[in-house]
C-alpha positions in Angstrom: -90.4 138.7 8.0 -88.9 142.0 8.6 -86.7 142.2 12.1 -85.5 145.7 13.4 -83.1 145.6 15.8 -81.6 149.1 17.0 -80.3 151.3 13.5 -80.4 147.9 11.6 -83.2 146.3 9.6 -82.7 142.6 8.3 -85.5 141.0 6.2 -85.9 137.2 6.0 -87.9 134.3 4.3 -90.0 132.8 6.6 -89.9 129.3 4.6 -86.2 129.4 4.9 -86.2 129.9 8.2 -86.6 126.3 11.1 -88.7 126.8 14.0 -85.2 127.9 16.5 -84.2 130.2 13.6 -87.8 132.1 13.9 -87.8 132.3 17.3 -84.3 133.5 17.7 -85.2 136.3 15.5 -88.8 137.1 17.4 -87.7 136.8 21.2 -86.2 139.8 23.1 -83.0 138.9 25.8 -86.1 138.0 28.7 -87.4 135.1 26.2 -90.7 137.1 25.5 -91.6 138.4 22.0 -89.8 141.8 20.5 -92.9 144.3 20.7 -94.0 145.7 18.7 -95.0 142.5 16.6 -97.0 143.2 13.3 -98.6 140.8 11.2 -99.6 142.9 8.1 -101.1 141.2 5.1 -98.8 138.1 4.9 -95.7 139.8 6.2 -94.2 140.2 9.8 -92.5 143.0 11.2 -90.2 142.8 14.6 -89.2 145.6 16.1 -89.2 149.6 15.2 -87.3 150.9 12.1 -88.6 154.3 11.4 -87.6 154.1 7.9 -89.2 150.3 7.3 -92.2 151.7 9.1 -92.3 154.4 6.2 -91.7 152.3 3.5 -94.6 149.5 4.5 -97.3 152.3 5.9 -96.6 154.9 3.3 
């Protein structure tokens, strides 16, 4: 899972990751989910990070 948040970009492992921990990283300060939300090929990107954007679209 890729989470952009502002300038910064963090990258986690979904396994190693509980339910809260997911959800903490996935919900936006109203409770709803951080758009844009991607699900591309077995990964999931949070957020907008120009440069991550780059890297995972080409």
């Amino acid at each position: 899972m890729l989470v952009a948040k502002g300038k910064k970009c963090e990258e986690f492992a979904l396994a190693k990751l509980n339910v809260e921990e997911r959800a903490a990283k996935v919900l936006g300060p109203s409770g709803k989910l951080r758009a844009p939300t991607l699900l591309v090929g077995d990964a999931v990107v949070v957020g907008f990070h120009d440069d991550a954007y780059r890297a995972i679209f080409g």
